[in-house]
C-alpha positions in Angstrom: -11.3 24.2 -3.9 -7.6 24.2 -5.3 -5.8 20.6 -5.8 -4.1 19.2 -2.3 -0.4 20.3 -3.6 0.2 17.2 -1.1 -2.1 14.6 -2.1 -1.9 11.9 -4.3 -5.0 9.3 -4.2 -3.5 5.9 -3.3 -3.4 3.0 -6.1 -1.4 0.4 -6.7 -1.6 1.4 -10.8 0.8 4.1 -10.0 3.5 1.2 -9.3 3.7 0.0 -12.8 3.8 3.4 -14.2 6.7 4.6 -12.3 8.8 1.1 -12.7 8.4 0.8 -17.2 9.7 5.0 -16.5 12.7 3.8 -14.2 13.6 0.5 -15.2 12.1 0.1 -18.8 14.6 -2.7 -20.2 14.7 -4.6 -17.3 12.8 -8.2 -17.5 9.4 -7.7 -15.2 7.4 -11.0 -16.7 8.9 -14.7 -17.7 6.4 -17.5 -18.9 8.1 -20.4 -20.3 10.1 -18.9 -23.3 8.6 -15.6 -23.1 9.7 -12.3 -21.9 8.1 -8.8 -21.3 10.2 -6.0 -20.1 8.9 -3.3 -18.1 8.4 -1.0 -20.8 6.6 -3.7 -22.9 4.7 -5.2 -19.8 3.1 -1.2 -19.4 2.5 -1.4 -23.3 0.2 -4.4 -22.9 -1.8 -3.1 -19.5 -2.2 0.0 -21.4 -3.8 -1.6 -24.5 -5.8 -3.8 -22.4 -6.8 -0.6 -20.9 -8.1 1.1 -23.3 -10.2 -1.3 -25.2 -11.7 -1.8 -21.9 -11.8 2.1 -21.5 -13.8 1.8 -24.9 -15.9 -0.8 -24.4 -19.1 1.7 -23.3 -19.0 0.5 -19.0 -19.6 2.6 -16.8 -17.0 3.5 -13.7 -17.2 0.6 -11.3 -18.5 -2.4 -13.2 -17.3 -5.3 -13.1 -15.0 -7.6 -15.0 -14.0 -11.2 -14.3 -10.8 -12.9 -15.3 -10.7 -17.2 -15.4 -7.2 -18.1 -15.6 -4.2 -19.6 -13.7 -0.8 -17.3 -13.4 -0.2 -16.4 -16.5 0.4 -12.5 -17.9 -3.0 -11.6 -18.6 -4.1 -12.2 -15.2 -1.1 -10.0 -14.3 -1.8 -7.4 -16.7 -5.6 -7.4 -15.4 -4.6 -6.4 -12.0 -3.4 -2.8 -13.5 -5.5 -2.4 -16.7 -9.0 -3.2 -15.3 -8.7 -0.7 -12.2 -6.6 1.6 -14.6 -10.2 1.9 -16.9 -12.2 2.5 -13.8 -13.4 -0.6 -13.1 -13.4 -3.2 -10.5 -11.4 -6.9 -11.2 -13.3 -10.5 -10.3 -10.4 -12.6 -10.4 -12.0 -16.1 -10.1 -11.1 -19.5 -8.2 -9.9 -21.6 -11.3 -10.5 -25.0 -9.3 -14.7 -23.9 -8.8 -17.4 -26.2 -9.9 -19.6 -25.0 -13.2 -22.4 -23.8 -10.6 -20.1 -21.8 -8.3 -18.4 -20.0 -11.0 -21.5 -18.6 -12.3 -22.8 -17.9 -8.9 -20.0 -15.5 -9.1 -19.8 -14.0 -12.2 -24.0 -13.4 -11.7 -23.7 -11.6 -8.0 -20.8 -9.9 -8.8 -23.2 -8.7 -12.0 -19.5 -8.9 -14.1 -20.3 -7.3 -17.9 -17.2 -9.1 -18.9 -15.4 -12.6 -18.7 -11.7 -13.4 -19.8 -11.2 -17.0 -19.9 -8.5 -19.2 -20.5 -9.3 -21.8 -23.2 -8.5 -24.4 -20.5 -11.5 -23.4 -18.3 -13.7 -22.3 -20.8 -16.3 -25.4 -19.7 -16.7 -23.5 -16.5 -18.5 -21.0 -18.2 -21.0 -23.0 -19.5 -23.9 -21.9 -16.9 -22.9 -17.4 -17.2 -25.2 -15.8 -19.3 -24.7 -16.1 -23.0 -24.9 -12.5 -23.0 -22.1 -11.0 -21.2 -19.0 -10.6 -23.5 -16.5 -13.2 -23.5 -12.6 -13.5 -24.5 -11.1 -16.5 -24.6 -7.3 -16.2 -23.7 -5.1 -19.2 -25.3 -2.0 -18.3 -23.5 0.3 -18.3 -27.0 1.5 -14.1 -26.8 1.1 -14.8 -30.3 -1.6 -12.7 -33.1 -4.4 -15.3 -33.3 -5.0 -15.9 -30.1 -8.0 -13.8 -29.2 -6.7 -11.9 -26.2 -3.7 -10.9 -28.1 -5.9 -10.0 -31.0 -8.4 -7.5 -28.2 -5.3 -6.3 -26.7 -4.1 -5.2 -30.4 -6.8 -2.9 -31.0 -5.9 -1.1 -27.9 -3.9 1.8 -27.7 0.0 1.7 -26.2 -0.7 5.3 -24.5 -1.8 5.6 -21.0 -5.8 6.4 -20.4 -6.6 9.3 -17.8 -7.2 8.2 -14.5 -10.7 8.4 -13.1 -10.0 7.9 -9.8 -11.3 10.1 -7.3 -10.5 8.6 -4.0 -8.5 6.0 -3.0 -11.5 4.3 -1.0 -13.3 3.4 -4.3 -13.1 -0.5 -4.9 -10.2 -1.9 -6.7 -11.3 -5.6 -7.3 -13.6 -8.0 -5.3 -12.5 -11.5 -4.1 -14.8 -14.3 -3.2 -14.2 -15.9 0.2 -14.4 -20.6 -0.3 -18.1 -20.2 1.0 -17.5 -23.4 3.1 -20.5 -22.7 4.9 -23.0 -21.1 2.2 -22.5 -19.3 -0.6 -19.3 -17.6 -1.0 -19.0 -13.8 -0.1 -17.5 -11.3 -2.2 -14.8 -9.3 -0.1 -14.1 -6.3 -1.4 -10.6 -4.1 -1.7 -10.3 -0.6 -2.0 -7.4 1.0 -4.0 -6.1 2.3 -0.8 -5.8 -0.9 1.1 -4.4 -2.6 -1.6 -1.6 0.2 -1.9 -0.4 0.0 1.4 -0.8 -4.1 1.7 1.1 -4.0 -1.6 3.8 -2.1 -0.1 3.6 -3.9 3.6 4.2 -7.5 1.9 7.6 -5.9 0.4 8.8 -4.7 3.5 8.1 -7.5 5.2 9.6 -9.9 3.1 12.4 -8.0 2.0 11.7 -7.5 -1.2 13.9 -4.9 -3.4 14.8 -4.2 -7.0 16.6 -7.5 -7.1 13.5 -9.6 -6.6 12.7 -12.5 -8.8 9.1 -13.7 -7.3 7.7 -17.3 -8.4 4.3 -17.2 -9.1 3.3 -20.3 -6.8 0.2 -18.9 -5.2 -2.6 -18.5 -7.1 -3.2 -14.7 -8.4 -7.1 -15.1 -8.0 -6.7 -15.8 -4.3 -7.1 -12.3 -2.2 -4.9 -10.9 -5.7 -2.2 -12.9 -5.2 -1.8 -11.7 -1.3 -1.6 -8.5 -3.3 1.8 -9.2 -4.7 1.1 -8.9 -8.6 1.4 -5.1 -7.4 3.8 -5.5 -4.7 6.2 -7.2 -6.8 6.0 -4.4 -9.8 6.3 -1.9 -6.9 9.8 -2.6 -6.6 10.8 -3.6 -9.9 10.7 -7.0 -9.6 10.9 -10.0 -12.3 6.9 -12.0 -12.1 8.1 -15.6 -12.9 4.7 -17.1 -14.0 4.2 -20.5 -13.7 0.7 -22.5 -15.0 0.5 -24.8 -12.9 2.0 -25.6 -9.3 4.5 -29.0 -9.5 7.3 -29.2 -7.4 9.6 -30.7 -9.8 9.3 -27.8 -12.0 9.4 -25.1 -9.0 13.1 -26.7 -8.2 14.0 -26.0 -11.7 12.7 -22.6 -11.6 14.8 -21.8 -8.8 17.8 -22.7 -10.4 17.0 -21.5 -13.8 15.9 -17.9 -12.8 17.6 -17.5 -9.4 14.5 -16.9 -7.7 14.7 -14.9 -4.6 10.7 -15.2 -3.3 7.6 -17.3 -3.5 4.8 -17.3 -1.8 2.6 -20.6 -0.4 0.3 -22.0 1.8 1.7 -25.3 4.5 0.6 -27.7 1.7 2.8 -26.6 -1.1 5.2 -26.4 0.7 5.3 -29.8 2.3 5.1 -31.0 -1.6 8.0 -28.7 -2.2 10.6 -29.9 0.2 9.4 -33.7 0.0 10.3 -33.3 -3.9 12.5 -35.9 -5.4 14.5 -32.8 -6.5 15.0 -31.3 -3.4 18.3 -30.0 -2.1 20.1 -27.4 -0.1 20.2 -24.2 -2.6 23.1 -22.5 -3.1 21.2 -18.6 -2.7 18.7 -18.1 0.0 15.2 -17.9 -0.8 12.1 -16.4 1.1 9.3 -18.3 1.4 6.2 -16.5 2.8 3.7 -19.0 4.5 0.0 -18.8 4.9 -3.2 -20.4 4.4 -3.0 -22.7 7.6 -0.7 -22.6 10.8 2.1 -23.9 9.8 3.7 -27.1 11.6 7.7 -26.0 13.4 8.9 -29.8 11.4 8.0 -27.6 8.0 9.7 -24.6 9.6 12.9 -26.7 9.9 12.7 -28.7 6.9 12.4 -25.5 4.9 15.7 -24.1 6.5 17.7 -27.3 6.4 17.4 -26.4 1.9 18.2 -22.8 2.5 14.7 -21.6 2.1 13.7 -18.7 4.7 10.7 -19.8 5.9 8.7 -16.5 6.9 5.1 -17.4 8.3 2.8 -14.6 7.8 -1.2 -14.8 8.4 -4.4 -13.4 7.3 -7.9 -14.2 5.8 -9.7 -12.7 2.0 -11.0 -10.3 4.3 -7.7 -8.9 5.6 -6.0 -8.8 1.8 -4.1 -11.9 2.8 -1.8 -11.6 5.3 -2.4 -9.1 7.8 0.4 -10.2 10.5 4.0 -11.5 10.5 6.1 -13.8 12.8 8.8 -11.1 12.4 11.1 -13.6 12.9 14.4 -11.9 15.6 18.1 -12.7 15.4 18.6 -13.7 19.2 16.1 -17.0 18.3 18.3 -18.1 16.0 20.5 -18.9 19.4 18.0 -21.2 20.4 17.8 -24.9 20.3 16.0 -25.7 16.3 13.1 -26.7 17.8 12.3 -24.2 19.8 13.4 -21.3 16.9 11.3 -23.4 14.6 8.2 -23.0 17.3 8.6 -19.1 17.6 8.3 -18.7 13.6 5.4 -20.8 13.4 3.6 -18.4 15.8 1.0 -15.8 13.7 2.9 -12.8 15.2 2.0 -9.3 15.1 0.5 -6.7 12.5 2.4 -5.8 9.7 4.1 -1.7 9.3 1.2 -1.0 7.0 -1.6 -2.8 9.9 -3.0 -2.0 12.9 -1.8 -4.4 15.9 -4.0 -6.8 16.3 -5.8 -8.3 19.5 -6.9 -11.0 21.3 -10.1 -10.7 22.8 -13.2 -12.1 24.9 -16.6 -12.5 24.0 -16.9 -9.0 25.6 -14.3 -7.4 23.8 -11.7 -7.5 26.3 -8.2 -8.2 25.5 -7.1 -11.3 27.0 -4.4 -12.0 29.6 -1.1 -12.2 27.6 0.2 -15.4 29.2 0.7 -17.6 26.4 -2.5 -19.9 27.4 -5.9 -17.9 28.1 -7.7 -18.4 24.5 -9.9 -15.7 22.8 -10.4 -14.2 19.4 -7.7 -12.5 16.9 -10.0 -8.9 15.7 -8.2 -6.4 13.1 -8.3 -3.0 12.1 -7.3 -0.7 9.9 -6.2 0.1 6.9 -5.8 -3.7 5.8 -9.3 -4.5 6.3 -11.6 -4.9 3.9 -14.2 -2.6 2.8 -16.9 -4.7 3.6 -18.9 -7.7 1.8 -20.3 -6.9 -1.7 -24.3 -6.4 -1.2 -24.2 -8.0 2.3 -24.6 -5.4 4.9 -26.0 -8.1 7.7 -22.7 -10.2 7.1 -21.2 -7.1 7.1 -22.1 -6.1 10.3 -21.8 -9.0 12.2 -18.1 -9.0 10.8 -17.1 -6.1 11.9 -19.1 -6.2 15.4 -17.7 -3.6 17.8 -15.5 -1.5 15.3 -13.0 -4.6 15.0 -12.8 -7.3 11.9 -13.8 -10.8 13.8 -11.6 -13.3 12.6 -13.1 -16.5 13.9 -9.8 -17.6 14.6 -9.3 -18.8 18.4 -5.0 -17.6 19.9 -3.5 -17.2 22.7 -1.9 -13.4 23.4 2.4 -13.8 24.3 3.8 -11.9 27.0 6.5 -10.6 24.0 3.0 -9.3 22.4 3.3 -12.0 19.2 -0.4 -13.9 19.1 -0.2 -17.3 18.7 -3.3 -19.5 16.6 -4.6 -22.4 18.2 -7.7 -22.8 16.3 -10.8 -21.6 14.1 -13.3 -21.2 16.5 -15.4 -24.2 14.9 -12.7 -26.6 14.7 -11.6 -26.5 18.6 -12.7 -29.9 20.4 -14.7 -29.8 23.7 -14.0 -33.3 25.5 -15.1 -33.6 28.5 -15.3 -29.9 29.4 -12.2 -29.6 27.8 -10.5 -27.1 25.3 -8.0 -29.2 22.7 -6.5 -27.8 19.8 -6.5 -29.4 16.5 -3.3 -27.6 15.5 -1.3 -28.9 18.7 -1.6 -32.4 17.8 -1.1 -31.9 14.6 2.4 -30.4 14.7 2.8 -33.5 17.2 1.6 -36.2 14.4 4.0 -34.1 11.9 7.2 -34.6 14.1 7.0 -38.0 12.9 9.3 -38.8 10.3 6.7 -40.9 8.3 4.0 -38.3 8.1 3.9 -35.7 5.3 0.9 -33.9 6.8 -2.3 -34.5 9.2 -5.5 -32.5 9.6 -7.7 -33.4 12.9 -11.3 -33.4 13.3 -13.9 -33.8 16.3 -16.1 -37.2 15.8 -19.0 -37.9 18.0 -18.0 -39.8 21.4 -20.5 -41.0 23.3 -19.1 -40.4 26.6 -16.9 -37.6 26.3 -19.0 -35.5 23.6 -16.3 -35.5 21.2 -12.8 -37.2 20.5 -10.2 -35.6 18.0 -9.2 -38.2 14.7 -6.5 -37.4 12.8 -6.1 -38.1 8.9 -2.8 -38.5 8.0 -0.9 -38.8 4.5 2.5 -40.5 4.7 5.4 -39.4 2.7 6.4 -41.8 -0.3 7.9 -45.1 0.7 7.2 -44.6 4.9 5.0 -46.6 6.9 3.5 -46.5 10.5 0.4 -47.9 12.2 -2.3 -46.2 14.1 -1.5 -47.8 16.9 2.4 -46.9 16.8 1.1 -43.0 16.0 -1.3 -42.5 18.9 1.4 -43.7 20.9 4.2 -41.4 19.6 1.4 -37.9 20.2 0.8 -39.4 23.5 4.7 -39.2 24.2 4.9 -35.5 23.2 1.4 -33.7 24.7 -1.6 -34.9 26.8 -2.3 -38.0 26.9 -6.1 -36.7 26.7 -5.3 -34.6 23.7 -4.2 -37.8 21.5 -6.2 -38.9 19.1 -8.8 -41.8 19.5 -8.4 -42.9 15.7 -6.5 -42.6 12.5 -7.3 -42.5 9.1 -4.4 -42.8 6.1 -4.6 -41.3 2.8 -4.8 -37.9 1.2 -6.7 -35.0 2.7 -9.7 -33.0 0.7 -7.9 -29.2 -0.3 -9.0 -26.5 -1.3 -7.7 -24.5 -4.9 -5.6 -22.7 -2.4 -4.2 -25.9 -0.3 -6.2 -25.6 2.4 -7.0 -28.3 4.0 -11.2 -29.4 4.0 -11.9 -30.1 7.2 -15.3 -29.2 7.1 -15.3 -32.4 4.2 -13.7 -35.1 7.1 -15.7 -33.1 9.6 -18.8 -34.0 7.6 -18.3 -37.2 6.3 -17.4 -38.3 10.3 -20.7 -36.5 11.7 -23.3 -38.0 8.6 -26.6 -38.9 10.2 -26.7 -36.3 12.6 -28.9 -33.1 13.6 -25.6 -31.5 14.6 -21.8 -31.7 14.4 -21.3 -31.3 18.2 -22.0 -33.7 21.0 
């Protein structure tokens, strides 16, 4: 058969490729006092390429990468798919034990590792090849030294269709081992090219590398960034004092971060209205309408976007409208903390039923949020049964309980395991929460179901207070009650900081746990 004159397999490779051609001066990488430009950036991916290329794998293996957001991690996202084989990018806040959980089932045949994490290595198998990465860009420091027996040319492509697996990306396995979620070069193309649409992201982009790169690939944004030509500010390690100086220093027009960060970010001693607007994506957790507000009052756009490892990252946005900006602040702040609707490169998602049905779109009958389409994952890596059960009925189950909007935007009011049934009734964790966070004491809250003898189960809150405020249970319960049902307010509360994940999630399942000890099951 002759070549499809009109096809071009998708991946996101291409992107660098065609930005070192275009704009091969122009700065693509900044860490600390280094800078790559395009051309050199494509230089380095190529080498790394090619040494991989030689290293006698076969297509499709594996190859892990332990390191926070510096270049190599960057440059692995092109390079390792670029030799035909399939990137591991690995939580850097794992245990020993987990780490080589992942490295074993995701049968890796090679680990980069920064010399800061090396000790997490210490239970892989001696016998898959190592680099240790010392994040100097200088000769000597043995990544530098592998990349500089690679070659500056391009190697050929042996991509035959776009469906082949680009990377896999291992879910938090808070209940049971962690899955590995895989991404074909085709979704992460057009998720790639969905986040820069959606965030307005062009040619002048400067993006600060506050979310993780191992987490779902960065949201995908090491290649949607590169796609249009934009500046990677890398940054080692996530401190608001030094993200305010970053976005003075290199006029940073995006970031990326989940509720968490971004509390820390506009509680910073540093903190003040910026003189250029800048995007900030949110995921990772509902975010509360007091963040939305707080982030706007410093000139930060506060875009809330949602999704799961299994969706690529985000998968939806609150498309935020011009006419709520007419509204009073709290209620503009409530319509862009809603989850939205799919994204241009997404199919729409639903709410549905236990039967598949959608749901009535009044803004209060609860079901499930199920995806589709082309940012979807290919499935879970040698886990057909979870496989199955995940995409039940030709649809991606989320687990994560909404209401459906008459305007069509979905709405989260829950995981599925962390609604509270008291008394027969449905209460959200994530409504009194964004009640506890209107109160100018509180930094953040996460709520939790404890055991009630009477009524089942009673929602606690843990709350951490911002530096210097005080309140008292008592006073708190009393200020939720003021602002939802008076059944929906807490029966206790706990002050101090909250367990999180590497991606600044919080644990509930640790506070759910901890409240529950002793008992058969976490459910009256």
């Amino acid at each position: 058969m002759s070549e499809k004159v009109y096809r071009t397999e998708l991946t996101p490779v291409s992107f660098l490729r065609r930005s070192a051609y275009m704009f091969s001066e122009k700065t693509a990488v900044v860490h600390g006092e280094r800078r790559y430009t395009y051309r050199e950036l494509e230089e380095r991916v190529n080498r790394l390429a090619s040494r991989l290329k030689d290293a006698g794998f076969r297509k499709g293996d594996r190859v892990a990468f332990l390191c926070p957001n510096i270049p190599p991690l960057l440059e692995a996202h092109f390079a390792v798919p670029a030799a035909g084989l399939v990137l591991v990018a690995v939580n850097t806040r794992l245990g020993k034990d987990e780490v080589a959980y992942i490295v074993e089932h995701s049968r890796a045949r090679m680990v980069f590792a920064d010399a800061e994490l090396e000790g997490l290595l210490e239970g892989v198998d001696q016998g898959i090849e190592r680099v240790r990465i010392d994040d100097t860009g200088e000769a000597g420091d043995p990544y530098e030294d592998y990349l500089a027996g690679g070659s500056t040319e391009p190697v050929q492509s042996v991509l035959e269709d776009e469906e082949e697996t680009i990377s896999v990306n291992y879910t938090s396995g808070t209940t049971g081992r962690p899955k590995g979620v895989m991404y074909s070069h085709r979704g992460a193309y057009l998720c790639a090219l969905g986040n820069a649409i959606e965030t307005g992201m062009g040619y002048e982009t400067k993006y600060l590398w506050t979310l993780p790169m191992f987490h779902c690939n960065g949201w995908t944004y090491p290649w949607a960034v590169t796609a249009v030509a934009g500046t990677h500010v890398c940054l080692r390690k996530v401190e608001p004092p030094r993200i305010w100086e970053k976005f003075e220093e290199e006029g940073i027009t995006h970031y990326c971060a989940a509720p968490t960060v971004q509390i820390g970010i506009v509680n910073a001693e540093e903190a003040g209205k910026l003189d250029s607007k800048v995007t900030a994506a949110i995921a990772g957790a509902p975010p509360s309408p007091t963040l939305i507000s707080q982030l706007a009052e410093l000139n930060i756009r506060p875009l809330h976007i949602y999704g799961l490892t299994e969706t690529y990252g985000p998968i939806t946005t609150s498309a935020p409208r011009k006419e709520w900006e007419e509204k009073d602040p709290e209620e503009h702040a409530s319509l862009l903390a809603r989850q939205g609707q799919g994204y241009v490169t997404s199919d729409l998602v639903r709410v549905v039923d236990e039967n598949m049905n959608d749901v009535k779109r009044d803004g209060e009958t609860m079901g499930e949020i199920v995806m589709h389409g082309n940012m979807v994952m290919k499935g879970y890596l040698d886990n057909e049964e979870a496989t199955e059960e995940a995409f039940e009925g030709g649809w991606y189950h989320s687990g994560d309980v909404a209401v459906w909007h008459p305007d069509g935007y979905v709405e989260i009011r829950d995981r599925s395991k962390d609604v509270i049934i008291s008394g027969g009734e449905n209460i959200s964790t994530i409504e009194i929460e964004q009640a506890i966070d209107k109160h100018p004491a509180v930094m953040e809250s996460a709520v939790v179901a404890i055991p009630d003898e009477k009524w089942g189960e009673r929602p606690k809150a843990f709350v951490t207070l911002k530096k210097g405020q005080e309140t008292t249970e008592e006073e708190l319960i009393g200020f939720v009650k003021e602002r939802i049902a008076r059944f929906k307010a807490p029966a206790a509360i706990e002050f101090g900081d909250l367990p999180k994940t590497a991606t600044g999630k919080v644990q509930k399942f640790v506070l759910r746990d901890k409240e529950w000890s002793g008992r058969d099951r976490k459910v009256n």
